[in-house]
C-alpha positions as CSV (number, residue, x, y, z in Angstrom):
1,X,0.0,0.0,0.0
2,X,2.6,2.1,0.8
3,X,4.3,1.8,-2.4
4,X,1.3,2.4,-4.1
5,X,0.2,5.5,-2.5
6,X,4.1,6.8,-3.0
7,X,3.2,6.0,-7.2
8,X,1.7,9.2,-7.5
9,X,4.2,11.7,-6.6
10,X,7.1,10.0,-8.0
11,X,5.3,10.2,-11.2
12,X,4.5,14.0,-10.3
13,X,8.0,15.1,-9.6
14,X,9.4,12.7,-12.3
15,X,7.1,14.9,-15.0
16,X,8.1,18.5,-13.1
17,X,11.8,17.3,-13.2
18,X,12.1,16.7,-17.0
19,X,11.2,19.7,-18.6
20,X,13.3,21.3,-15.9
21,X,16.5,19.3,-17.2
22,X,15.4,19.9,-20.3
23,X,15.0,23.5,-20.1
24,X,18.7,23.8,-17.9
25,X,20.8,21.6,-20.6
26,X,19.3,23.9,-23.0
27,X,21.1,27.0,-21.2
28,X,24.7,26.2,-23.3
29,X,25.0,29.6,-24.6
30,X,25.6,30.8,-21.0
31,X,29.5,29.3,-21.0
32,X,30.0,31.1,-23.9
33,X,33.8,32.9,-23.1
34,X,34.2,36.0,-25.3
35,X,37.3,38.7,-24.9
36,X,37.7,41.2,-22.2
37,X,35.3,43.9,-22.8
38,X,32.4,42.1,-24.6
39,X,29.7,41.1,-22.4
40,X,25.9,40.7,-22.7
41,X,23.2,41.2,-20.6
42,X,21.4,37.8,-22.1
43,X,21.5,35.0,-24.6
44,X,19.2,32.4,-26.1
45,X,20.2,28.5,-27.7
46,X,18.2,29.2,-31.4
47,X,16.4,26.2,-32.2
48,X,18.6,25.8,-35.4
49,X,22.2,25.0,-36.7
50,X,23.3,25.1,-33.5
51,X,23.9,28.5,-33.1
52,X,23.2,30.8,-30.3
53,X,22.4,34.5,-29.6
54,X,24.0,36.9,-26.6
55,X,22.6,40.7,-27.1
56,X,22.1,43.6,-24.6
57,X,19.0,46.2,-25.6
58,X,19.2,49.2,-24.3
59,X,15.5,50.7,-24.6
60,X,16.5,54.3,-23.6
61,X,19.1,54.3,-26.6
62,X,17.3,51.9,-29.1
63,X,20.5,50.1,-29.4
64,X,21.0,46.2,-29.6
65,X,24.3,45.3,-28.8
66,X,24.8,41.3,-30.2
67,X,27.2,38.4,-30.7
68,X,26.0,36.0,-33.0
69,X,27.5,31.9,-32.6
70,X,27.6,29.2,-34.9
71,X,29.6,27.1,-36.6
72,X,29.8,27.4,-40.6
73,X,28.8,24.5,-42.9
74,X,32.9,23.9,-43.5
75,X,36.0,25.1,-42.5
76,X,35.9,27.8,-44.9
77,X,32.4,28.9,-45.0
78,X,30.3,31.7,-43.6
79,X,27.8,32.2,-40.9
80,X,25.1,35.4,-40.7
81,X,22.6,36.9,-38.8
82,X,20.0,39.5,-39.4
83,X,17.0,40.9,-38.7
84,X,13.8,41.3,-41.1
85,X,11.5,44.0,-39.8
86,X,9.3,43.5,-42.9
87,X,8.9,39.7,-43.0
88,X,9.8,36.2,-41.6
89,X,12.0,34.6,-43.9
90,X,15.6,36.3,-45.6
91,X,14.2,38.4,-48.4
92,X,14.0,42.1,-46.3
93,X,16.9,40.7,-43.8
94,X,19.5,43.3,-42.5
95,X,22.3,40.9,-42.1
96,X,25.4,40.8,-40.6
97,X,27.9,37.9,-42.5
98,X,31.0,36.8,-41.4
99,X,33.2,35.5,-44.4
100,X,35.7,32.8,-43.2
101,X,37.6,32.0,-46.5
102,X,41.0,30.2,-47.1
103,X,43.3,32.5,-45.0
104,X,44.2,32.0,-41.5
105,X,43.4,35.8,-40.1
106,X,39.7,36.5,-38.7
107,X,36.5,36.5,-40.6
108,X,35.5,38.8,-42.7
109,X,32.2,40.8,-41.4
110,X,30.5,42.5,-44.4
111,X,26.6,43.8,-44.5
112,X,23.7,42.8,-46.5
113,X,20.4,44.1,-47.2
114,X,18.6,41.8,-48.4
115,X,16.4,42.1,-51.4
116,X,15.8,38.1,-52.3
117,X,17.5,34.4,-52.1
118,X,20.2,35.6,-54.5
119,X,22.5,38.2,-52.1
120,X,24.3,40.0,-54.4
121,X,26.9,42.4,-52.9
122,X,27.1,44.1,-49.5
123,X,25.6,47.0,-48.5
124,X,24.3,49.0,-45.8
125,X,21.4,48.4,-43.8
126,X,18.8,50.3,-42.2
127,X,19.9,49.8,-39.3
128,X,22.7,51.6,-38.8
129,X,25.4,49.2,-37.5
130,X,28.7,49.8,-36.0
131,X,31.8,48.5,-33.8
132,X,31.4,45.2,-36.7
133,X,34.2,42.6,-35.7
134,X,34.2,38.8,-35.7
135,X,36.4,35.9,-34.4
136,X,36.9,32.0,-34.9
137,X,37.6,31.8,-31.4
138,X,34.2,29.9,-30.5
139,X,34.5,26.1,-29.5
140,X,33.9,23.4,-32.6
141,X,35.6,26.0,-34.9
142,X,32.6,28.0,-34.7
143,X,32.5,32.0,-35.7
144,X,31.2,34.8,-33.3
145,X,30.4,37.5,-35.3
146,X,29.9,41.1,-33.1
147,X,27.9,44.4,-34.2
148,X,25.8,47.1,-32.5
149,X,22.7,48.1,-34.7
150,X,20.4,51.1,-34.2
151,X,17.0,50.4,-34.0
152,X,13.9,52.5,-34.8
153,X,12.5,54.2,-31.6
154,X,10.0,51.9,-29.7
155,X,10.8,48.9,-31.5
156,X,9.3,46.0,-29.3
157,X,10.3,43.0,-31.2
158,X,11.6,41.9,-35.0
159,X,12.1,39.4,-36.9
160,X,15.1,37.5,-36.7
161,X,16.9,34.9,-39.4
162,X,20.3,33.0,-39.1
163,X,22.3,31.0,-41.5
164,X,25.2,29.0,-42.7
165,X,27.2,28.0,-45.6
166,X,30.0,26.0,-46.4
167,X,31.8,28.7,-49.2
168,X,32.8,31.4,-50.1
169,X,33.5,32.8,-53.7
170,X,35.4,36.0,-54.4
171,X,34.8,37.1,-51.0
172,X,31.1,36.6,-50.9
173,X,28.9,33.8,-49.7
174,X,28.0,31.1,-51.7
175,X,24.6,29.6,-51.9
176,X,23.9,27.5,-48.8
177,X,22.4,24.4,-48.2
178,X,18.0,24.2,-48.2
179,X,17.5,21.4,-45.5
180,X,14.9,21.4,-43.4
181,X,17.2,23.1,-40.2
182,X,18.3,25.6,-42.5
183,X,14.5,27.3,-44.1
184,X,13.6,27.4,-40.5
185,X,16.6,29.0,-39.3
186,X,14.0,31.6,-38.1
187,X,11.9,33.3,-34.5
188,X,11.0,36.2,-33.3
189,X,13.0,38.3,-31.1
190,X,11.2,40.2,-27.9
191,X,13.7,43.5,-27.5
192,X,12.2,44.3,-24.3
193,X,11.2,42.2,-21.6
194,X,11.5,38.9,-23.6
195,X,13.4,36.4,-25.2
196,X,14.1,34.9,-28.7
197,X,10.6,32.5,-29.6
198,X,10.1,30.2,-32.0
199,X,8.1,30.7,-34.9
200,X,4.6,29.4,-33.0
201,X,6.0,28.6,-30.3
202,X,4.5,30.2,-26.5
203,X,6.3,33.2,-25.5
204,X,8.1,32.4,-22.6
205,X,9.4,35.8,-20.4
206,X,12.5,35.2,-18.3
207,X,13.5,37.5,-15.5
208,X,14.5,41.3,-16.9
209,X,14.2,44.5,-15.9
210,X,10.7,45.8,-16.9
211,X,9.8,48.7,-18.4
212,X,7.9,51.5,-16.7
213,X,3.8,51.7,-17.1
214,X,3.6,48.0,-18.2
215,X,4.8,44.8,-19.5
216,X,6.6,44.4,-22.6
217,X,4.6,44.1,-26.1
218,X,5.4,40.9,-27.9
219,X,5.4,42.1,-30.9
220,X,5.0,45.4,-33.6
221,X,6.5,48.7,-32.4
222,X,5.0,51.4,-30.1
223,X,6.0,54.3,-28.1
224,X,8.8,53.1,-24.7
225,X,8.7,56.9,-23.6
226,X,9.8,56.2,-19.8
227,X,11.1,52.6,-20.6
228,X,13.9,51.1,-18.8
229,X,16.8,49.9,-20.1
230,X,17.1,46.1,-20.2
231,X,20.2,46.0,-20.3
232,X,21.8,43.7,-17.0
233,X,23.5,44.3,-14.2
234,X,27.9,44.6,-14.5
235,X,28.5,41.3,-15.8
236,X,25.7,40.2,-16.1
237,X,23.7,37.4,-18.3
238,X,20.9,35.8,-17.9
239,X,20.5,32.7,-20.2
240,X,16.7,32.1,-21.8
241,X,15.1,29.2,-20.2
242,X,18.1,28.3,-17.6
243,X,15.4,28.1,-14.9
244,X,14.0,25.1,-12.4
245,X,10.9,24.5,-11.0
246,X,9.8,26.2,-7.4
247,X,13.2,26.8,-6.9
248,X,14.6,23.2,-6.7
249,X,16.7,22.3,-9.2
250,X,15.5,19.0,-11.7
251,X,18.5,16.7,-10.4
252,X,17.6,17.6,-6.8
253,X,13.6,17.0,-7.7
254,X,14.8,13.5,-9.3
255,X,17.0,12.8,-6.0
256,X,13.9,13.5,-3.8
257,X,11.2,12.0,-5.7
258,X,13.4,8.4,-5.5
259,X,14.3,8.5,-1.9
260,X,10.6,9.4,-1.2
261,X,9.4,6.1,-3.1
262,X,12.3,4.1,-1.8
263,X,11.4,4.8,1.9
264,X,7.6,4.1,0.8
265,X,8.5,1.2,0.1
């Protein structure tokens, strides 16, 4: 009897516990290491190719602040990221590409506003983006490719697109690949209050600062006259969906949800 009556909460704490894990294994982009003087105030794992997002927004200046991570299709490839404040997909992106090539010195960062799939050659974006650098310092020879954009007053949340390829052809990217990781290579990223969703997935709000008169929108833009910034604390970085359940982390729930059906028995 009493290991019957015990069933029920190990099966309780078992389902608590594994989203939990799932959600704190998912947290990767936190050990990110980057060079003395870049820090960011969050970061997000994106759903595709591996690659991850670390950005500060500050609301009061309408400046995002980003490192973009991922590893390029091959050792002498490219990875980009942009953002597309008229659509979901790349035509309309205001991307950021970082051109590894043959040579041994850093990646290349050039701009690209996109008009369609075919690139064509860089050029500025509307968002006006500075202090553009990039490295191939990231574990599993992957890129990190740094900018600071200006943003539109009041901008709540964009679009946002990422991609790889594997070459690059008198210094510009070649055509990458069309499998099913890269087309959806693709989210929506809150600016204030939020965090990088997936396309139809829930929003999910992690802990920020919040702006003044109100929550965040989730999406379009809008006035943030009085907002605060969100950008963290010195040092600090809070990683999108590094959380655990009423404060007790999943291996500890696991640990307790055993003993308690061990003694039961």
């Amino acid at each position: 009897m009493a290991a019957s009556s015990a069933m029920p909460l190990l099966v309780v704490l078992l389902l608590l516990a594994s989203p939990a894990a799932t959600r704190l294994a998912s947290a990767a982009c936190a050990s990110e290491k980057f060079p003395a003087g870049r820090s960011y105030a969050t970061c997000d794992d994106l759903p595709k190719l591996g690659a991850s997002l670390h950005w500060t927004y500050d609301a009061a200046k309408s400046s995002l602040s980003v490192a973009f991570v991922a590893a390029p299709a091959a050792a002498v490839g490219w990875v980009a990221w942009g953002l597309n404040p008229t659509g979901e997909g790349m035509a309309g992106a205001q991307a950021l590409v970082a051109l590894k090539g043959s040579g041994s010195g850093a990646p290349t960062v050039k701009t690209y506003n996109i008009s369609g799939y075919a690139v064509g050659a860089s050029s500025p974006l509307d968002f006006p983006a500075t202090d553009l650098a990039a490295d191939a310092a990231g574990a599993g020879g992957k890129i990190r490719v740094y900018g600071k954009l200006q943003l539109p007053k009041g901008m709540k949340s964009v679009n946002q697109v990422w991609q790889v390829g594997s070459s690059v052809t008198g210094g510009a990217p070649d055509k990458h690949a069309f499998g099913a990781d890269n087309l959806a290579a693709k989210s929506k990223l809150v600016l204030a209050g939020g965090k990088a969703k997936a396309a139809g997935a829930p929003a999910v709000s992690p802990a920020a600062a919040p702006e003044a008169g109100g929550p965040a929108a989730a999406s379009g833009s809008g006035s943030d006259s009085g907002a605060a910034s969100s950008v963290a604390p010195s040092g600090g970085k809070t990683p999108n969906g590094a959380v655990a359940v009423a404060g007790v982390s999943a291996p500890a729930l696991l640990v307790m949800a055993l003993v308690g059906f061990l003694v039961a028995v």
